[in-house]
N, C-alpha and C positions, 0 to 999 in steps of 0.2 A: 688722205686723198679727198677734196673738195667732191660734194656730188652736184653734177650739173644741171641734172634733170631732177622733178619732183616725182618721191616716189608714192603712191600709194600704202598707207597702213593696213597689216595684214587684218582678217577678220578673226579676232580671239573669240575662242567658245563661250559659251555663259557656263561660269563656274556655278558647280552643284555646292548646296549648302556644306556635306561632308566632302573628305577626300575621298576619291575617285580614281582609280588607277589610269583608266581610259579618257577623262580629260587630263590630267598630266600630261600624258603620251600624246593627244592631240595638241596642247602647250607648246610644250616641247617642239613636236614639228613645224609648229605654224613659225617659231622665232626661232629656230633652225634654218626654215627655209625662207625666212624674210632675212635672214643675215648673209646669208648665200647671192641672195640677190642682189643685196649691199656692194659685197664683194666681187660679183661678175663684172668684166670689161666687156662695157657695152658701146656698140658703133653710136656716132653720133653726128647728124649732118647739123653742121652750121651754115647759116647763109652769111654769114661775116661773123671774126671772132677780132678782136681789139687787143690788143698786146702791148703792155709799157717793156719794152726792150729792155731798159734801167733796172726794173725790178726783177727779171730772170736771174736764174741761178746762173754761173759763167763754168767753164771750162775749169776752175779752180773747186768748185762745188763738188764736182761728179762723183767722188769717193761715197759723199753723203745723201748721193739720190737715187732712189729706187728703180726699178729697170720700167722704162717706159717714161720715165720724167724729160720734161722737155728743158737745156739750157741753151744758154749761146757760147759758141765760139767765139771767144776775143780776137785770136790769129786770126780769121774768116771772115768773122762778124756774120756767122750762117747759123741758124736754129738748126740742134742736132738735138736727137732721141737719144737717151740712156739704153745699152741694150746690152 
């Protein structure tokens, strides 16, 4: 899934010369929860969004799109959500 907004890189610890239990563990969390946030569907206000109609996935597609993907209706010719 495309991301639309830019996101901010988490702030990684400064690694100790030896291993550390306790920087792993903060490791770990920081790109646990910058992957998390990767992953959240986040609201998004556009003030105009441009669309090639051409390039959408069509009604024949939908087997192979994710829930929330946007295609078009051939019969309609109306943008419908995957749900």
């Amino acid at each position: 899934m495309p991301m639309l907004q830019n996101r901010a890189a988490p702030n990684i610890p400064q690694a100790p010369t030896e291993y550390n239990q306790s920087y792993m563990d903060s490791l770990s969390n920081v790109i646990r929860l910058f992957f998390n946030t990767i992953n959240t569907v986040q609201q998004l206000n556009l003030a105009s969004l441009n669309l090639d109609l051409k390039t959408l996935p069509t009604d024949a597609d939908v087997a192979n799109l994710r829930l929330g993907d946007v295609y078009r209706d051939t019969a309609t010719d109306v943008l419908k959500i995957k749900v």
